[in-house]
Short mmCIF file of the C-alpha atoms (twelve columns), coordinates in Angstrom:
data_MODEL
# 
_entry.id   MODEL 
# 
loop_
_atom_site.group_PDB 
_atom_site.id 
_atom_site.type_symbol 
_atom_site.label_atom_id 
_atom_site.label_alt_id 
_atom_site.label_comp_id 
_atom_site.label_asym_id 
_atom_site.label_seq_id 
_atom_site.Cartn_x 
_atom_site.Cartn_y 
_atom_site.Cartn_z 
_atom_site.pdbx_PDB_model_num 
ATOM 1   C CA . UNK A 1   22.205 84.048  31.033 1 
ATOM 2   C CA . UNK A 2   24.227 87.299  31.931 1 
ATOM 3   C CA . UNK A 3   24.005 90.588  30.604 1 
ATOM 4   C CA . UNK A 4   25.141 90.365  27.073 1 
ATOM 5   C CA . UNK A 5   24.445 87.085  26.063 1 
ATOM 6   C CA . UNK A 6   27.040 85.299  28.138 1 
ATOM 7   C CA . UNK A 7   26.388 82.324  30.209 1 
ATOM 8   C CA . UNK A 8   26.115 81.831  33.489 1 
ATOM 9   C CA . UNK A 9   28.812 79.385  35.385 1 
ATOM 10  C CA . UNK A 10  27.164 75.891  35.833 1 
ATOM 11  C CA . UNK A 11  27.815 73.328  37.754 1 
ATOM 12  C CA . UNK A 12  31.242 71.081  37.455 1 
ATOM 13  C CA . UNK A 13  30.060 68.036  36.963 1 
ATOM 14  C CA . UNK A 14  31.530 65.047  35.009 1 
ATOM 15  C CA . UNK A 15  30.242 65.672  31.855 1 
ATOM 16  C CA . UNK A 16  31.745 69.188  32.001 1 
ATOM 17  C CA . UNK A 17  34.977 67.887  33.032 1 
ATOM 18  C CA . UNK A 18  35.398 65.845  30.281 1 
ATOM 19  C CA . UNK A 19  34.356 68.421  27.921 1 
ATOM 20  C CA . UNK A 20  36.678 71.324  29.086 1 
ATOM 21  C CA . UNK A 21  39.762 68.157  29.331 1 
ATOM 22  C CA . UNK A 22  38.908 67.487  25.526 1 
ATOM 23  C CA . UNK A 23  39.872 71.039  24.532 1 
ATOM 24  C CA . UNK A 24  42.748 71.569  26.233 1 
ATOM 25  C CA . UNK A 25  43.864 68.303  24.797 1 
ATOM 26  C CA . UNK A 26  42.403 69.301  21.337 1 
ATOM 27  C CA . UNK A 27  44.158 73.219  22.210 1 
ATOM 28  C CA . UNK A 28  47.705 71.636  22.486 1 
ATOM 29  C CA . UNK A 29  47.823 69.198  19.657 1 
ATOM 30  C CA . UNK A 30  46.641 72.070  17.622 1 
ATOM 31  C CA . UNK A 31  49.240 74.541  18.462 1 
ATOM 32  C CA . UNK A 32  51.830 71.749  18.514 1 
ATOM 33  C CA . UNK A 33  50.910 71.028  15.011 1 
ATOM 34  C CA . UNK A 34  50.858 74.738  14.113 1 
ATOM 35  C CA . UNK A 35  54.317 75.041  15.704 1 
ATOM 36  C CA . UNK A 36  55.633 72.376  13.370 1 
ATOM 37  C CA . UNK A 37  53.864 73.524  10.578 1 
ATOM 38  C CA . UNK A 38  55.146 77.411  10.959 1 
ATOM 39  C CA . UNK A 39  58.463 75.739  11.228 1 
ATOM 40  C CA . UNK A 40  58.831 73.841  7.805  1 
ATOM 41  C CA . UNK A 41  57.102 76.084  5.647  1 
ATOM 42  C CA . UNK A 42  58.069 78.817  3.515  1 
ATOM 43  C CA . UNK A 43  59.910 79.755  0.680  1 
ATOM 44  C CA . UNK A 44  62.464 76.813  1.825  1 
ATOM 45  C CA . UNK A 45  60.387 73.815  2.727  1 
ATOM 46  C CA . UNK A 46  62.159 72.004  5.884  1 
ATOM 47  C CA . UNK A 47  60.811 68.193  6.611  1 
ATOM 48  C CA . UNK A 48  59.113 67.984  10.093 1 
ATOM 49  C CA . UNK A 49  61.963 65.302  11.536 1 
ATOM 50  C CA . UNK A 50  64.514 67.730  9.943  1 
ATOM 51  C CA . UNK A 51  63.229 70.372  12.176 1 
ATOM 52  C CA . UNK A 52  63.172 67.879  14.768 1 
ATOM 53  C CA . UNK A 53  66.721 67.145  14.409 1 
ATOM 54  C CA . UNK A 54  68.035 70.824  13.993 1 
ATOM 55  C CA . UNK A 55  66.084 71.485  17.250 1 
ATOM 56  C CA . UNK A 56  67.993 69.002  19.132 1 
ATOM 57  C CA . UNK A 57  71.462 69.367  17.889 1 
ATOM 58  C CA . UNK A 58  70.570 73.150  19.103 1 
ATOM 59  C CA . UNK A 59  69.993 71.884  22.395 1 
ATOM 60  C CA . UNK A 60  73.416 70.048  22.813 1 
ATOM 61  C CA . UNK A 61  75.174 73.228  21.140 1 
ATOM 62  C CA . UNK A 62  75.530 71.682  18.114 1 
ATOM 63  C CA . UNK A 63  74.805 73.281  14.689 1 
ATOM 64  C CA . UNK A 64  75.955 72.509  11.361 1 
ATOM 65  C CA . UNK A 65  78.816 74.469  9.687  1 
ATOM 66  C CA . UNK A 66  78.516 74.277  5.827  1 
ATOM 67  C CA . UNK A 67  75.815 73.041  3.101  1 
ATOM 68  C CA . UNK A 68  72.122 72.540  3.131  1 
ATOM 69  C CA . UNK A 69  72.343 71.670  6.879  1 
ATOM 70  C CA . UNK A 70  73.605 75.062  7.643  1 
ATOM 71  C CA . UNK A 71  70.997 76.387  5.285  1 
ATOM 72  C CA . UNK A 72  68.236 74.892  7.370  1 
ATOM 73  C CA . UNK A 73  69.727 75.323  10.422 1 
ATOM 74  C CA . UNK A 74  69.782 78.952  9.886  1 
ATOM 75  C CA . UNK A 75  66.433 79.100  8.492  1 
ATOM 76  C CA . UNK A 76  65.097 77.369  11.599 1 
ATOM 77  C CA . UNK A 77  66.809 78.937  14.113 1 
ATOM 78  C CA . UNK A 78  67.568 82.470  13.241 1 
ATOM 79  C CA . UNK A 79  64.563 83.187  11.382 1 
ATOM 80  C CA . UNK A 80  61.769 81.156  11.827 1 
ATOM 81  C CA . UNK A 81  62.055 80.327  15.304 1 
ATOM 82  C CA . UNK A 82  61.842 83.568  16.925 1 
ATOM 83  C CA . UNK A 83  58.855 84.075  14.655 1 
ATOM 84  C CA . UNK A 84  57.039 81.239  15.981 1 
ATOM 85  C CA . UNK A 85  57.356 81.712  19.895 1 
ATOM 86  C CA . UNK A 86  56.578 85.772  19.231 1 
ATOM 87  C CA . UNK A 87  53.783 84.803  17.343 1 
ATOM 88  C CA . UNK A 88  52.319 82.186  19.135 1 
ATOM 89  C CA . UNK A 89  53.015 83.953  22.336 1 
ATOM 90  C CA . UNK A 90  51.475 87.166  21.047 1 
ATOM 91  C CA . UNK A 91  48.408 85.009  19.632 1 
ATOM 92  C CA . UNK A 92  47.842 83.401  22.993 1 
ATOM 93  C CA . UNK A 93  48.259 86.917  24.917 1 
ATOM 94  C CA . UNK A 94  45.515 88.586  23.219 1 
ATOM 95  C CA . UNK A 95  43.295 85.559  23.576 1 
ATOM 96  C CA . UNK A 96  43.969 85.501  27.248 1 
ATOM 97  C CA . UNK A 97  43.139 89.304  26.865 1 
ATOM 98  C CA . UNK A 98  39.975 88.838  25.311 1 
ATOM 99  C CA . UNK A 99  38.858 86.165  27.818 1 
ATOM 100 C CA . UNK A 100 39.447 88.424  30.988 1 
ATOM 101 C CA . UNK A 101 37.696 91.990  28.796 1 
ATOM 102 C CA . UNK A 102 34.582 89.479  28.217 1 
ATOM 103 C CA . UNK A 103 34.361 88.417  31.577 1 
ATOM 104 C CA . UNK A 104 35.151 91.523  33.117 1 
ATOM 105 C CA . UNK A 105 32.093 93.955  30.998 1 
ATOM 106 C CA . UNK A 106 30.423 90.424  30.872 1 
ATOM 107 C CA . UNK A 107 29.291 90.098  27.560 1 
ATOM 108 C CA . UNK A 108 30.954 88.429  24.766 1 
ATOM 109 C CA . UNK A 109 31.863 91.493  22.105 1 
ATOM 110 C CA . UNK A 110 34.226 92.707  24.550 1 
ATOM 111 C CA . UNK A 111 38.080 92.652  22.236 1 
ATOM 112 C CA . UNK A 112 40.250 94.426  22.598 1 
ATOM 113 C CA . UNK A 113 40.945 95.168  19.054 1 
ATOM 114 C CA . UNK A 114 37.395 96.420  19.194 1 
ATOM 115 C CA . UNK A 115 36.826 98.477  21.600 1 
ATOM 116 C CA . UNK A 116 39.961 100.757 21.251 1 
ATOM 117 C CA . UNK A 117 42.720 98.816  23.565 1 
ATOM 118 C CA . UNK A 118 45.089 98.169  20.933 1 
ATOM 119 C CA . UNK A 119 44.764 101.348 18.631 1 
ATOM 120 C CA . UNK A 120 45.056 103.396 22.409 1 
ATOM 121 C CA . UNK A 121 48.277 101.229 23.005 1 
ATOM 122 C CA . UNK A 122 49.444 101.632 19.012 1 
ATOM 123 C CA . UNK A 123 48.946 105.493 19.436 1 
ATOM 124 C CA . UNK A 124 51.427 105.848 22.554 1 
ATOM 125 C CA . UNK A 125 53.578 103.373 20.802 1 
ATOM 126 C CA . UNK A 126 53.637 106.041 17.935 1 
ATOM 127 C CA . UNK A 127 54.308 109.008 19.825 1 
ATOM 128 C CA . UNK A 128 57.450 107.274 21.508 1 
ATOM 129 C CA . UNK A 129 58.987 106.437 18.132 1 
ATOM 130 C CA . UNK A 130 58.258 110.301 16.640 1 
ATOM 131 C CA . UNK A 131 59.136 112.156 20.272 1 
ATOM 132 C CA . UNK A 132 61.349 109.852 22.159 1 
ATOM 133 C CA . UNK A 133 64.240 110.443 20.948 1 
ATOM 134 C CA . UNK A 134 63.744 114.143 22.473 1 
ATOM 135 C CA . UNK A 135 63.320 112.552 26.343 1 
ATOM 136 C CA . UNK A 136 65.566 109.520 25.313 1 
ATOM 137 C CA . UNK A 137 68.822 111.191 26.117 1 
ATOM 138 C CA . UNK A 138 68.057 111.087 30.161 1 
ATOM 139 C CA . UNK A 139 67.200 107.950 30.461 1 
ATOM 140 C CA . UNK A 140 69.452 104.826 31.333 1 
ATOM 141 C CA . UNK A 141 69.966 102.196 28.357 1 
ATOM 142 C CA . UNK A 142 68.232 99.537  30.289 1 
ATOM 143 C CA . UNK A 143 64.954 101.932 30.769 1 
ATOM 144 C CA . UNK A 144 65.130 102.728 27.075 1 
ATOM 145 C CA . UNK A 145 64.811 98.773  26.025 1 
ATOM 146 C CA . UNK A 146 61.636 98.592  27.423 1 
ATOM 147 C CA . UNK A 147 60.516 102.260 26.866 1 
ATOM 148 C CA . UNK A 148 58.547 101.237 23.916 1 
ATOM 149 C CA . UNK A 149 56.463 98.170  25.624 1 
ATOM 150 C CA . UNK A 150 55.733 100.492 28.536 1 
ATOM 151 C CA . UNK A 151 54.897 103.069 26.323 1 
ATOM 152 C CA . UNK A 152 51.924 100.757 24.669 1 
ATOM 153 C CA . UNK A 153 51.083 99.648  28.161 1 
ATOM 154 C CA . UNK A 154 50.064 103.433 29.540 1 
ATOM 155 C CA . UNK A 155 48.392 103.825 26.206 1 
ATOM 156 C CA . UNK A 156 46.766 100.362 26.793 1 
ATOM 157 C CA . UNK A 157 45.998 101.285 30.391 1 
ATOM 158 C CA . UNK A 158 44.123 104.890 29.790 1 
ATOM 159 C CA . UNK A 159 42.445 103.457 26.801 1 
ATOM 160 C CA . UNK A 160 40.749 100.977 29.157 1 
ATOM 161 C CA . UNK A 161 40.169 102.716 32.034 1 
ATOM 162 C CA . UNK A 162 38.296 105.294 29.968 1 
ATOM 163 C CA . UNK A 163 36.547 102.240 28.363 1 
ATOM 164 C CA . UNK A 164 34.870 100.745 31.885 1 
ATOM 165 C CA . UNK A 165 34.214 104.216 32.610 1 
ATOM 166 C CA . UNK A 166 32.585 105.172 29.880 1 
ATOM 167 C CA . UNK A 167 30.462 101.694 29.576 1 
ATOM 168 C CA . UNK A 168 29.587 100.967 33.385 1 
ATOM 169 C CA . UNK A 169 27.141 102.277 35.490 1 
ATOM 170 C CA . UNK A 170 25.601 101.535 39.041 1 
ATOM 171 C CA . UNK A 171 27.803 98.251  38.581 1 
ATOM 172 C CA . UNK A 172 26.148 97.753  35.143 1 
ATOM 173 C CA . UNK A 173 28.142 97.583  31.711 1 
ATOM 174 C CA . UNK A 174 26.129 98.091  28.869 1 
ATOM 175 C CA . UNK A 175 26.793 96.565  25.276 1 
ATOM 176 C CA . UNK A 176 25.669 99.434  23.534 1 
ATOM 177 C CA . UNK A 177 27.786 101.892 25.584 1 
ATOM 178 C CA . UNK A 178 30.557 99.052  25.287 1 
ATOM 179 C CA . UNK A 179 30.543 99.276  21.680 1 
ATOM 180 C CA . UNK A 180 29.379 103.574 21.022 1 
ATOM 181 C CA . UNK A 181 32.482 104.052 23.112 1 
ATOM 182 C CA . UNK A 182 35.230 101.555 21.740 1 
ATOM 183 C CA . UNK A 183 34.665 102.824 18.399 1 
ATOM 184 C CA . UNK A 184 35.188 106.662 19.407 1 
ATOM 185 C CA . UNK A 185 38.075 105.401 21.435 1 
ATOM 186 C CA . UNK A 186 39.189 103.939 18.478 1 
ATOM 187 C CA . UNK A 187 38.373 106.620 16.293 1 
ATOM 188 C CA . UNK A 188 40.537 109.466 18.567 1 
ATOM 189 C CA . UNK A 189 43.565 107.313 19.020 1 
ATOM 190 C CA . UNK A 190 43.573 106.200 15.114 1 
ATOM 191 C CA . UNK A 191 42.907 110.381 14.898 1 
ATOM 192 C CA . UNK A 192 45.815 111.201 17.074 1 
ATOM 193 C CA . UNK A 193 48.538 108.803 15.073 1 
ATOM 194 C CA . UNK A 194 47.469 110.693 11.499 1 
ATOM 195 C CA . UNK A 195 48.748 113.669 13.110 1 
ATOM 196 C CA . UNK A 196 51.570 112.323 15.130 1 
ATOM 197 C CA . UNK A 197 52.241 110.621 11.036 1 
ATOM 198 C CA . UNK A 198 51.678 113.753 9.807  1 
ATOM 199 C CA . UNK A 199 54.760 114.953 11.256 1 
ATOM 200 C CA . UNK A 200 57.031 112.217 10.910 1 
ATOM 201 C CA . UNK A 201 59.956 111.375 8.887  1 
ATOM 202 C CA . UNK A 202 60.103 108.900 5.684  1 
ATOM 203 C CA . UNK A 203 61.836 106.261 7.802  1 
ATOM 204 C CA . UNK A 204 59.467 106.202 10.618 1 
ATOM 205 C CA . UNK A 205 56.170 106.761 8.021  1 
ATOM 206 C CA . UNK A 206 57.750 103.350 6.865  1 
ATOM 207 C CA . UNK A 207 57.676 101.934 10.350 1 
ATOM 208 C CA . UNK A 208 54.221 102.865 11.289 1 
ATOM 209 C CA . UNK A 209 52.701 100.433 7.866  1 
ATOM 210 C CA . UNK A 210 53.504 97.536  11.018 1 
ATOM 211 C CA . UNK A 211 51.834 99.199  14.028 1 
ATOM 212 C CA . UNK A 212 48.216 99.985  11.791 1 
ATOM 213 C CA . UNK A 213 48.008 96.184  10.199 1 
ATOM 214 C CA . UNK A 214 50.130 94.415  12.519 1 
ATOM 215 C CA . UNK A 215 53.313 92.065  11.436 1 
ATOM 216 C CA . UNK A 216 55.752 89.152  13.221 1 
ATOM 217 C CA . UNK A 217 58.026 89.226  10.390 1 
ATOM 218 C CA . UNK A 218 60.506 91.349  12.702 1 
ATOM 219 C CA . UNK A 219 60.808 89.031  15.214 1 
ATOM 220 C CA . UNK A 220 63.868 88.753  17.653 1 
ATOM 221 C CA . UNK A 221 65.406 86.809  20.647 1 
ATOM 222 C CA . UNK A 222 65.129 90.721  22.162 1 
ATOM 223 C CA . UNK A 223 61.244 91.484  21.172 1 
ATOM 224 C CA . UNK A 224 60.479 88.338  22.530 1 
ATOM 225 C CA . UNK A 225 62.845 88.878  25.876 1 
ATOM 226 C CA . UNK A 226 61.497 92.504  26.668 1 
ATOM 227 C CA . UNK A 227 57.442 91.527  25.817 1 
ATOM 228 C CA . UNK A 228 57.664 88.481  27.933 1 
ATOM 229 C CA . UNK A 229 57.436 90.105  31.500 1 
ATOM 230 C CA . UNK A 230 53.991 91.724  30.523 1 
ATOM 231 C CA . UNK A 231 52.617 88.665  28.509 1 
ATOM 232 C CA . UNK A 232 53.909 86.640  31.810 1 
ATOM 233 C CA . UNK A 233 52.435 89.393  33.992 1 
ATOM 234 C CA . UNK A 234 48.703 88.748  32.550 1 
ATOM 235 C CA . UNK A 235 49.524 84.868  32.118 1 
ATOM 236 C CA . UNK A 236 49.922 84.381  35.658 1 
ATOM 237 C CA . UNK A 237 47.554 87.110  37.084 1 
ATOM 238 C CA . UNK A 238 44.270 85.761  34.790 1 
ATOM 239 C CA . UNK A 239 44.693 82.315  36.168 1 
ATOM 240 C CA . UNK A 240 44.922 83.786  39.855 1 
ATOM 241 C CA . UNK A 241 41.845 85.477  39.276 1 
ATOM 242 C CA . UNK A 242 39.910 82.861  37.846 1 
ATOM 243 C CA . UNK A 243 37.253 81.819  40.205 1 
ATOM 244 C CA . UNK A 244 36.639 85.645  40.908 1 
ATOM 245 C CA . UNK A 245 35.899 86.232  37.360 1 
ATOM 246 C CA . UNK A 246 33.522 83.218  37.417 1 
ATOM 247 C CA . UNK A 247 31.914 84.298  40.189 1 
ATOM 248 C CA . UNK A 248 31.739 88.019  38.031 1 
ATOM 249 C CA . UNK A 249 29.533 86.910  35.428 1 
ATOM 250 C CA . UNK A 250 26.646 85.860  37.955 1 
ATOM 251 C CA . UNK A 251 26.618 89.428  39.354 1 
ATOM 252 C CA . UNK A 252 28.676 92.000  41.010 1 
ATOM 253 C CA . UNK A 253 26.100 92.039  43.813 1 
ATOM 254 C CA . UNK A 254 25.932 88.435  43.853 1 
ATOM 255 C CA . UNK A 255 30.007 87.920  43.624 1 
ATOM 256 C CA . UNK A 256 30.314 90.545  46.282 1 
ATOM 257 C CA . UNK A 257 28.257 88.494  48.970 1 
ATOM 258 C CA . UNK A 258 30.306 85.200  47.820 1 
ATOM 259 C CA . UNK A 259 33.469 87.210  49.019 1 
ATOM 260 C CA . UNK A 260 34.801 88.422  46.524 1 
ATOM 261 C CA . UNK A 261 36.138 92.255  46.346 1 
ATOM 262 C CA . UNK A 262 35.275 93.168  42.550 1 
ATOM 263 C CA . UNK A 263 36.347 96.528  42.321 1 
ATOM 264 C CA . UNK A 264 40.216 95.204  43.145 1 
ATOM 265 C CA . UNK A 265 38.895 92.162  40.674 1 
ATOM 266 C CA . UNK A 266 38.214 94.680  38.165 1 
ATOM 267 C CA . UNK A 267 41.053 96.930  38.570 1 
ATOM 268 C CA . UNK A 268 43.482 94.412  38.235 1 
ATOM 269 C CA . UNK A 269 41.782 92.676  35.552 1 
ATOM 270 C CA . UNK A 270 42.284 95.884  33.508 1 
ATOM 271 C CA . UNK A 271 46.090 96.479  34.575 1 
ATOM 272 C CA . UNK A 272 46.650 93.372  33.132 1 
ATOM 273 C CA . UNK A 273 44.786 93.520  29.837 1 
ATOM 274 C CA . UNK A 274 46.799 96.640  29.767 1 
ATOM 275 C CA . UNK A 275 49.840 94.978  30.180 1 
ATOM 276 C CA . UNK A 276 49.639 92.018  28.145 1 
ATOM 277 C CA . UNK A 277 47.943 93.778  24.949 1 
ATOM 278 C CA . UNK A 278 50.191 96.911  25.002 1 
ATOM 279 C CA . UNK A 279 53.347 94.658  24.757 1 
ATOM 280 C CA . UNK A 280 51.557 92.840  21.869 1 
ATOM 281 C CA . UNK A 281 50.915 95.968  20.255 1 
ATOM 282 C CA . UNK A 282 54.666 97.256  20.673 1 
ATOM 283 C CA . UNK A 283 56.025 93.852  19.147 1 
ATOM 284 C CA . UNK A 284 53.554 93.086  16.365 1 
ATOM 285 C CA . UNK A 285 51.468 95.852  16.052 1 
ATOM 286 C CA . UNK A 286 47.510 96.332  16.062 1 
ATOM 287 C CA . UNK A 287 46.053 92.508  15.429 1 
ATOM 288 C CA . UNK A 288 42.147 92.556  15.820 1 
ATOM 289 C CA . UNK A 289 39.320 89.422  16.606 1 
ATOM 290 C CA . UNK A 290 42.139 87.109  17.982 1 
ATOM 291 C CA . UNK A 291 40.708 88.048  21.064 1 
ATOM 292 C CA . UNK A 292 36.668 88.099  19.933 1 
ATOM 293 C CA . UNK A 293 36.843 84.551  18.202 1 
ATOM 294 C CA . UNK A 294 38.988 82.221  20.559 1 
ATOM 295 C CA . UNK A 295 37.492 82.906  23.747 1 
ATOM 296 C CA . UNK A 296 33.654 82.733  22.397 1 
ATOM 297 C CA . UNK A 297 34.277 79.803  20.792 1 
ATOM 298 C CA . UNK A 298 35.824 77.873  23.658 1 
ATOM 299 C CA . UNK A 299 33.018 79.109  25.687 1 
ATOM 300 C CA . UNK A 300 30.615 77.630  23.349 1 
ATOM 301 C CA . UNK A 301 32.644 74.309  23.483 1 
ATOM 302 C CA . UNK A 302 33.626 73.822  26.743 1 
ATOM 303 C CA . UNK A 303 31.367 76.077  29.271 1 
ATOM 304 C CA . UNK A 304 32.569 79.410  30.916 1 
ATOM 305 C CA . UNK A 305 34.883 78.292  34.105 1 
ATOM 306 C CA . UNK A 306 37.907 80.386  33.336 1 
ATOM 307 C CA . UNK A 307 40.656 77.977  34.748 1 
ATOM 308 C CA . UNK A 308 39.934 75.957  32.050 1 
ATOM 309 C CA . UNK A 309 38.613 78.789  29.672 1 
ATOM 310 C CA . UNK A 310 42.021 80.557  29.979 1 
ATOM 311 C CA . UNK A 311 44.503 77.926  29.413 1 
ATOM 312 C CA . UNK A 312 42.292 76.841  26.267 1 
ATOM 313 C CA . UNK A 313 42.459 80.147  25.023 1 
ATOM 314 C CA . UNK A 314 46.197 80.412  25.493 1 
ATOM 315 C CA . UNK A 315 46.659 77.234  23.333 1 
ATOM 316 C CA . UNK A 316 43.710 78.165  20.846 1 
ATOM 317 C CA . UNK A 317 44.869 81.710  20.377 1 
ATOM 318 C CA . UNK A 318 48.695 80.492  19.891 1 
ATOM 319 C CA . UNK A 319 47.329 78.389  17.241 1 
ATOM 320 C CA . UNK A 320 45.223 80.527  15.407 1 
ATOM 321 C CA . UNK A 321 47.706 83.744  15.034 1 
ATOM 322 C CA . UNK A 322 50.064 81.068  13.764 1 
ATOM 323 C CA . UNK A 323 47.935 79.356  11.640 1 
ATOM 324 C CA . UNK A 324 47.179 82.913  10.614 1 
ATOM 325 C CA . UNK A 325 50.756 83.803  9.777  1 
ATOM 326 C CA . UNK A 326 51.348 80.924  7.972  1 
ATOM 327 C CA . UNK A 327 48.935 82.298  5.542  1 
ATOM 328 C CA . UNK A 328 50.535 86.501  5.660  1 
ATOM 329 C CA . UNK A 329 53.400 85.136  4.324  1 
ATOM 330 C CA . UNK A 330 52.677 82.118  2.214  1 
ATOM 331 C CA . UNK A 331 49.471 83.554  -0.270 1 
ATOM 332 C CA . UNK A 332 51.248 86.321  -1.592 1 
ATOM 333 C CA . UNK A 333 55.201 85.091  -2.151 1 
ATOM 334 C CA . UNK A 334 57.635 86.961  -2.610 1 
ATOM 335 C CA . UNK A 335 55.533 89.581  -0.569 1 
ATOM 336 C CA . UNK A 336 54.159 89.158  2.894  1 
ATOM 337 C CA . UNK A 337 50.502 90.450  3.739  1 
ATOM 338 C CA . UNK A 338 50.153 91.972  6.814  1 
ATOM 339 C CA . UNK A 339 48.788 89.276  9.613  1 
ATOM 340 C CA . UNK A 340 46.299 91.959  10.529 1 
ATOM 341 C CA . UNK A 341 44.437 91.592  7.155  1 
ATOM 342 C CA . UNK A 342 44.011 87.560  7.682  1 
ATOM 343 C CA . UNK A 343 43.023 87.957  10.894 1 
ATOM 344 C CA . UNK A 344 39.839 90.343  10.138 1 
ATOM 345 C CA . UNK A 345 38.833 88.384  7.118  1 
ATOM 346 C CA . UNK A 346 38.481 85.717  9.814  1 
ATOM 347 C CA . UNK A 347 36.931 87.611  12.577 1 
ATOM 348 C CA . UNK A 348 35.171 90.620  11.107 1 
ATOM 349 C CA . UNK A 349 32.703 88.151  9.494  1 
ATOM 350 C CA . UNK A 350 32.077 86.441  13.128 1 
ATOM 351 C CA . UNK A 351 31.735 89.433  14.929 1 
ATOM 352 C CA . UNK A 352 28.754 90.559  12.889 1 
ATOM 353 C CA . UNK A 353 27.212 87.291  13.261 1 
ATOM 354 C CA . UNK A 354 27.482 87.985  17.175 1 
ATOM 355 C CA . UNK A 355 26.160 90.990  16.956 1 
ATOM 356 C CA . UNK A 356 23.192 89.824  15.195 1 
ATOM 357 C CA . UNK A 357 22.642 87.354  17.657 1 
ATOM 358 C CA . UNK A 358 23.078 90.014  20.546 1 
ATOM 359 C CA . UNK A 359 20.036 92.498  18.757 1 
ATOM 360 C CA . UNK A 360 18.345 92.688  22.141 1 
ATOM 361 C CA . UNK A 361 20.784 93.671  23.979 1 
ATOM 362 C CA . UNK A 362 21.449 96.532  21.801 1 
ATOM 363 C CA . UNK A 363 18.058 97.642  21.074 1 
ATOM 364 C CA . UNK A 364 17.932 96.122  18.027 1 
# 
């Protein structure tokens, strides 16, 4: 085992093959399933071959001018549709997320919902929408599309840097100091938006209800087109670094004399957490455990190589925030509860069962 509790790569052998080709299998048809069923349900239930159908005609440019089929066809492609992919893609982000924090500190209670990540990113996201305006008048319209996602990412970026700072030493992360110092990174940002709330207008008081329990329900063809260069960014640069983060959890020593340069490992590990999570936070707002739950559990499943562990946790996280959504919006009709909420009543519960089960490594 490594320090906090999480295992040590073993050997690829067949058995393990198998296992970690079973849950990617298991991960699609699971978010497949959830992308149907966050398709037909609602207030307006739409058949699964309807959707099916709509989807296709969509494809050939084809979509239905008057009656029910317009009905549906609206429903499915204006509405729910962008809903889905932002979800599912914001789902699988902070999985992904999650995955590369754990393996980075090396211990499994590493999230960055947790440790301060996403309330650092909500906190810059907040002080763009209150004082942006007063810079927003210099800069070009095409910088101002994405000021808000880059926004999240600085806040993203310092609140993790000062996080591995904070928690490391001599090459050593402790869980304690992990923990002591994600909750008072938590506790300053969630400090700094009362006061940036305190001095904020109705309208924007409104707006900040989605950035402290998190929400999809605004989803748009834009949202989705100006977070998906960061969610690509940490897509693409997690599966590149892979084998160094396997090689990570045996030792930094030990990864060092297998070749591998872990302080550029590290710092580009956290660029792109940084990256990935701070565009989730500027499109859906703070959603906690997504990336605590899906990545421990695959591990548990399917063994710790990250090429596999990734991927999985790209499907499984997908999945869950969807599954998850379906629930915000379905329990409660006419009203929507925040996807936040469902998503703590899931993972709060697991993460003190993980901290029980890490008591030595904290002292307990």
């Amino acid at each position: 085992m490594s320090a906090g509790g999480v295992a040590m790569p073993a050997g690829t052998g067949a058995a393990s093959a198998r296992r970690g080709g079973l849950m990617l299998a298991a991960g699609a048809v699971l978010l497949v399933a959830a992308i149907v069923a966050a398709l037909a349900i609602g207030p307006i239930f739409i058949a699964p071959a309807d959707i099916l159908a709509i989807l296709a005609d969509a494809a050939h440019g084809i979509r239905p001018t008057e009656g029910i089929a317009m009905r549906d066809a609206v429903v499915v492609l204006d509405i729910r549709l962008p809903r889905t992919i932002l979800t599912a893609l914001v789902g699988a982000t902070l999985a992904v997320a999650g995955a590369v924090l754990q393996g980075v500190f090396r211990n499994p209670l590493a999230d960055p919902g947790l440790v301060g990540v996403s309330t650092g990113a909500a906190f810059a996201a907040v002080l763009w929408i209150v004082f942006g305006g007063m810079v927003g008048a210099f800069l070009p319209q095409a910088v101002l599309a994405f000021a808000l996602p880059i926004s999240a990412f600085l806040g993203s970026l310092i609140s993790t840097v000062l996080l591995y700072s904070l928690a490391t030493r001599e090459g050593r992360t402790s869980v304690a100091m992990l923990l002591f110092a994600g909750i008072a990174l938590g506790a300053l940002a969630a400090a700094g938006t009362g006061l940036v709330i305190f001095v904020a207008s109705d309208q924007q008081l409104r707006e900040f209800t989605f950035w402290t329990l998190g929400s999809t329900g605004g989803a748009s063809w834009f949202k989705i087109g100006i977070a998906l260069p960061f969610f690509a960014a940490l897509f693409v640069g997690s599966f590149w670094l892979a084998r160094g983060l396997d090689a990570l959890a045996i030792g930094e020593a030990e990864a060092f004399h297998l070749g591998v340069d872990t302080q550029w490992l590290k710092r580009l590990a956290i660029v792109l957490v940084a990256a990935g999570v701070g565009a989730a936070v500027a499109v859906a707002g703070v959603i906690g455990f997504v990336g605590l739950v899906v990545p421990h559990l695959l591990r548990l499943s399917a063994g710790p190589m990250h090429d596999r562990l990734l991927i999985g946790c790209a499907l499984a996280g997908g999945a869950l925030l969807l599954l998850s959504d379906i629930v915000a919006r379905t329990v409660a009709v006419p009203a929507e509860v925040p996807i936040g909420v469902v998503t703590a009543i899931i993972g709060a519960p697991y993460f003190l069962y993980l901290v029980h089960r890490n008591r030595a490594a904290l002292g307990g």
